[in-house]
N, C-alpha and C positions, 0 to 999 in steps of 0.2 A: 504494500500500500504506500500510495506517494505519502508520506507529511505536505498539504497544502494552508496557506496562508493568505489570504486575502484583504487589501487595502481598499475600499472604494472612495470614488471620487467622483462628484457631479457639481453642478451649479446651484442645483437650487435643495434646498434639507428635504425631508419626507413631516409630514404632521401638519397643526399648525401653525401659524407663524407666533412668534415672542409675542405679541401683540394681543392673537388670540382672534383678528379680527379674518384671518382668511387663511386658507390652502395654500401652497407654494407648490404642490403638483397636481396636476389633473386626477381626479377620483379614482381614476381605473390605476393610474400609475403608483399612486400614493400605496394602494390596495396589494399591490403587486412586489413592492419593495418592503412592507412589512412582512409580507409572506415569505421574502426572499432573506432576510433576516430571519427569521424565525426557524427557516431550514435550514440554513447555512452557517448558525450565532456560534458555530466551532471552528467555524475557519475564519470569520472575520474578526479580522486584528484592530483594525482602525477604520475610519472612515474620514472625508473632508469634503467639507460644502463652502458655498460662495452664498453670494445674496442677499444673508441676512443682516439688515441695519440696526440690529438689537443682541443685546446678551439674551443667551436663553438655553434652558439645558430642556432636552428630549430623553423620554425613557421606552422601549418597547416591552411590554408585558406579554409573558404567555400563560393563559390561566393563573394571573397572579405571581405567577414565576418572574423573579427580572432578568432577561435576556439580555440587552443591548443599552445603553445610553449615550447620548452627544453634548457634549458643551459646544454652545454655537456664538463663536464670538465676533463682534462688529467687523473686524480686519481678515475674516476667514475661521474657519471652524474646523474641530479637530475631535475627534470620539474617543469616549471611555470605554471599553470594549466589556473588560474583566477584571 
């Protein structure tokens, strides 16, 4: 079995925005990167978003479980894996 490791990297975060007032992905996509975290929270190491003009931390839950979180900060963003 390989050991895999995985960084992701996009523009724009998954959730809502810091603000709380809107999405920063389309629904279906938004839907699709949680899912994709949730299968894969052992090989994701890090992650980094662009974007956001606010501090803000994000957490993904799976049945109450905590899988995955982000600190999203003004000059770029950097995740808390593990």
């Amino acid at each position: 079995m390989i050991d895999v490791q995985v960084l992701i990297s996009a523009h724009v975060s998954y959730g809502v925005g810091a603000l709380g007032d809107y999405i920063h992905m389309y629904q279906p996509y938004n839907a699709k990167f949680v899912s994709l975290v949730k299968e894969y929270n052992d090989v994701i190491i890090g992650s980094f978003f662009g974007h956001e003009h606010n501090d803000a931390f994000k957490v993904v839950y799976n049945d109450g479980m905590y899988l995955y979180g982000s600190f999203l900060a003004r000059r770029g963003s950097f995740s808390i894996v593990k």
